[in-house]
N, C-alpha and C positions, 0 to 999 in steps of 0.2 A: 334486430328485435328477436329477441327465443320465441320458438311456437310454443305454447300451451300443448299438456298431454290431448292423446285424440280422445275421440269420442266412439272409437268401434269401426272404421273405416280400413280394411286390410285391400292394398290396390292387390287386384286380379292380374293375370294373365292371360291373356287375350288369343286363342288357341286356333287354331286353322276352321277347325271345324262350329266354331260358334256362329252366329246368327250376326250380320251387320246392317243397319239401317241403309236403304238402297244401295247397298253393295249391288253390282250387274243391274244395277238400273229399276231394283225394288225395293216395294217395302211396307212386303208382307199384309197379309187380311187385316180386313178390316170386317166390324162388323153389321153395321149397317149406315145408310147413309153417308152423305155427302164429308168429308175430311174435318174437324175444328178449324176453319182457316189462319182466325185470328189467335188461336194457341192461348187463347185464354180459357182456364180449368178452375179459376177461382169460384165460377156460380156453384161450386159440387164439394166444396171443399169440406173434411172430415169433422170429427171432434179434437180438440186440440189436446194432446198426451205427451209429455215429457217423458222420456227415456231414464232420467234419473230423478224421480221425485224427493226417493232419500237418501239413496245410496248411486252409483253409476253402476247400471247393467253394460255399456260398452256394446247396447244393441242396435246403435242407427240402421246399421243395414234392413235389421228387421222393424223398425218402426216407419222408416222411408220407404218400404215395399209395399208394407200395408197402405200407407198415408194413400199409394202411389195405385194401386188395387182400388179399394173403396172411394177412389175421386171419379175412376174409369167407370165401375160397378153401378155408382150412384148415376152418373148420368146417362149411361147407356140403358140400363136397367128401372131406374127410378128407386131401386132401394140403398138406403141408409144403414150401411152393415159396419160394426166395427167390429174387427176381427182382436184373436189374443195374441201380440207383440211375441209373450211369453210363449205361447206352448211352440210359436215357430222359431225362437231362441235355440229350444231346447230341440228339435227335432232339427234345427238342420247342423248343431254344435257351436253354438256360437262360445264365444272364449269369455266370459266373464273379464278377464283379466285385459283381454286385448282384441277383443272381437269376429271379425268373419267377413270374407269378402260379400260382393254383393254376387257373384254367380252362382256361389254355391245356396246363396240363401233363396234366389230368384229360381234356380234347381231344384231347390226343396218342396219348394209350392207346385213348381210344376209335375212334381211325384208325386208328394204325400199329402200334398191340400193344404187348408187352412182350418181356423176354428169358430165360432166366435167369442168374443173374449167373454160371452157371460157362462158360457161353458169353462174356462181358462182365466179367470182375471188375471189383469195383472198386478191390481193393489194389494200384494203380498207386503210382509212387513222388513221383510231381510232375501238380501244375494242371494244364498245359501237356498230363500223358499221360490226367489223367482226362478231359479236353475235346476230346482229340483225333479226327479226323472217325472214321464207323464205314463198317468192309467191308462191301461189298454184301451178305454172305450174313447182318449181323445183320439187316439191313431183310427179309430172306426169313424168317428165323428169325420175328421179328414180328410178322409179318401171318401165319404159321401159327397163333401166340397166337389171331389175328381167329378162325380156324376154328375155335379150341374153345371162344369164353368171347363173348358180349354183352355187354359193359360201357356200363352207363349212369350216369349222376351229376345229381343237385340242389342248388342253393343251400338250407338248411336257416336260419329266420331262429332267431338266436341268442339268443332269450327261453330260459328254464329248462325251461317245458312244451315248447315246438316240439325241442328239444334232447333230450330226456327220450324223446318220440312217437320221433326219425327212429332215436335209439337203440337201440329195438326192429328193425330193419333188415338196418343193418349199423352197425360204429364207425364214425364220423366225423371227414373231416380237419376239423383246425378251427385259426383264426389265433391266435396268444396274444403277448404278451411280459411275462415273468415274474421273480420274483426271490424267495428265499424269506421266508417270515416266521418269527417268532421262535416262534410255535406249529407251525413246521414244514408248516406247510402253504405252496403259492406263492401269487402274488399279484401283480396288476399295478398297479402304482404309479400313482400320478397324475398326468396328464399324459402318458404313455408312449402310444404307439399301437402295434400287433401288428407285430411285426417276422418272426414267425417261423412255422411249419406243422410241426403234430404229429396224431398220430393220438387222439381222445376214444374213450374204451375202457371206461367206467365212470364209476358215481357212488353215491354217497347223498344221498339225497333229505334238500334242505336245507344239507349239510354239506360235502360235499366234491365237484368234480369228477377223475377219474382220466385224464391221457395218458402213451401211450409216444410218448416222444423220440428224438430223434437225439444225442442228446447227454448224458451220465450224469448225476446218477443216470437212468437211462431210464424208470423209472415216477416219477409224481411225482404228489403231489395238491394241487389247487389250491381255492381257496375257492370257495366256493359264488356269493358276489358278484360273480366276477370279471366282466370286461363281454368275451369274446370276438366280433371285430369280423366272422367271415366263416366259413362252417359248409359240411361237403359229406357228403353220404351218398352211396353207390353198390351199385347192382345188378350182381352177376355172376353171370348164368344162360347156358344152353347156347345155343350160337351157333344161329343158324338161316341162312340162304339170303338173309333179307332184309337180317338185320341184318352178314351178310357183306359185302353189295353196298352197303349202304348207308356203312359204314364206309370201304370202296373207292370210292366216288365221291367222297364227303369228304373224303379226302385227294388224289385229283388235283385236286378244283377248288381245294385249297389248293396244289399245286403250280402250277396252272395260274396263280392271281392273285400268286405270289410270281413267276413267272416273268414274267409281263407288270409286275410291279414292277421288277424291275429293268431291263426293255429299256425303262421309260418314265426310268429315269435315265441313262440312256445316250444317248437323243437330244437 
């Protein structure tokens, strides 16, 4: 069977130095209270938004980040924020054409923040407006995000238990490509590799995996077998001083080496 084009899903590379769900026997703050045990995230769940309403933005990463932010946000917090897909599209480079992994988009946020979407819609009418550069004052807007929220993120590895543990957390983005089965439940074909990034939201033990999509039906549950190729959990606790500064260095020395990138193709 041919896989269908993706949806925006570029697999990562998995780097020495990145963060892994109880690698050495941890995993990572928490921010208050007792673990989710039962890994069910469904009572919090977002407003439901399509990625391609008329055209394909190719932006799951950044609609499954958010989904995967405002599930955490909401229940920890008690607020109902829907953030803008689009201005973190455009601030962390996603490709129009072919998309963005999920580390550099899950990087983005952890520099430059977030927005909300009614600062940023995203019901633009063309490609061309949802990719269009952003005014200075969303990047202000932003990095105000930085002052109220710490967000951090891990590679979560995608066995059933490691997936089940990070569960208790918060939900997890996680990669899939999918198609239904005749028992109604999804399922990834053979041969197919993850095209796509939705947010993992629930399960039954053994039986079923639950995510919300970007794409209808938006809940959807997948087999239990399925082999999901690349998994993230994230923390969002109260900013502090450091992880202010620290978020603010990180993005100018990525300005700083994108900046000496291009004055090295210039000479």
């Amino acid at each position: 069977m041919n896989q269908p084009t993706g949806h925006g899903f570029l697999k990562p590379e998995i780097l020495d130095e990145d963060w892994i769900h109880g690698e050495l026997g941890g995993t990572g703050p928490q921010l208050r209270g007792e673990p989710l045990t039962n890994g069910d995230w469904t009572p919090w769940l977002p407003e439901e938004e399509r990625q391609a309403p008329v055209y394909e933005t190719n932006d799951c990463t950044g609609f499954g980040s958010t989904n995967e932010i405002e599930v955490l946000e909401y229940m920890q917090y008690g607020a109902r924020t829907n953030y803008s897909d689009r201005a973190l599209a455009v601030m962390a480079g996603t490709d129009p054409l072919h998309g963005n992994d999920p580390q550099t988009v899950y990087e983005t946020i952890r520099k430059r923040g977030l927005v909300p979407q009614l600062a940023w819609p995203n019901d633009v009418s063309t490609l061309i407006e949802f990719f269009a550069a952003l005014p200075d004052v969303i990047y202000v807007l932003a990095a105000k995000w930085l002052g109220k929220f710490d967000f951090k993120h891990w590679y979560v590895p995608t066995n059933p238990e490691a997936l089940k543990d990070a569960l208790k957390f918060s939900p997890l983005g996680i990669s899939c490509a999918l198609m239904v089965g005749e028992d109604g439940l999804y399922y990834k074909p053979d041969g197919w590799r993850d095209t796509h990034w939705v947010a993992l939201v629930n399960f039954k033990d053994g039986e079923w995996w639950e995510i919300f999509d970007s794409y209808p039906p938006f809940r959807k549950k997948v087999r239990w077998s399925t082999n999901f190729e690349v998994a993230k959990r994230i923390y969002l606790g109260p900013a502090t001083k450091k992880s202010l500064l620290q978020a603010l260095i990180d993005n100018m020395l990525d300005q700083l080496a994108l900046y000496y990138k291009l004055l090295a193709t210039k000479v």
